[in-house]
Residue, then its C-alpha position, 0 to 999 in steps of 0.5 A: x358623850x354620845x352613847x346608846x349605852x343607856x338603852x334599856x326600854x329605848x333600845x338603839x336610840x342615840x343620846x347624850x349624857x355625862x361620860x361619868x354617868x356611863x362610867x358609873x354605870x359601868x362600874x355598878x356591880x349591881x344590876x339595879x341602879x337604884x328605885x324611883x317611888x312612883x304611886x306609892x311604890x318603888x319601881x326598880x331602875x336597871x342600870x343603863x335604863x333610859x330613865x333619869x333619876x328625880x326628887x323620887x330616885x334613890x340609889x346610884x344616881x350617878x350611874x344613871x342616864x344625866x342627860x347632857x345637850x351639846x353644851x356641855x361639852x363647852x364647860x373648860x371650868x366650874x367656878x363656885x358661886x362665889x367666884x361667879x358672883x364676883x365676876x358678875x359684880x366686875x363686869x357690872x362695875x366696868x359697864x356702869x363705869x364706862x357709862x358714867x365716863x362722858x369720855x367714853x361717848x355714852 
């Protein structure tokens, strides 16, 4: 989604994020999204503050800003690992098998 709605502490500058994130954020009842340990002390996030959450951040991680290029909006499914796997291996059976085919011209 492209939104200026994560705007605190970077006022008017377009991004893209998750669509869920911006829902979250909507629906937080709090005004603090969560806290990030940054030199030994908690520094509270807002909600809709430009800030991604990191390995220091609790709270409401999904109503925080998730960054999201252009790609994403070409995600049609997520697949498990399993399932990924299994088509890599596919894939790799029918490569290596068209090239051991002497009637396959390789």
């Amino acid at each position: 989604m492209f939104t200026e709605a994560f705007g605190i502490w970077w006022p008017g500058a377009p991004h893209r994020v998750l669509r869920s994130a911006v829902h979250a954020a909507d629906a937080l009842e709090d005004d603090q999204a969560g806290q990030v340990i940054d030199a030994g002390e908690p520094v509270p996030i807002p909600r809709f503050a430009v800030v991604p959450p990191t390995r220091a951040t609790h709270g409401h991680v999904e109503a925080m800003a998730l960054y999201a290029g252009q790609s994403v909006g070409a995600v049609t499914a997520i697949p498990s690992a399993a399932e990924v796997v299994h088509e890599i291996v596919g894939d790799a059976r029918q490569l290596l098998h068209h090239a051991r085919d002497p009637a396959s011209g390789a």
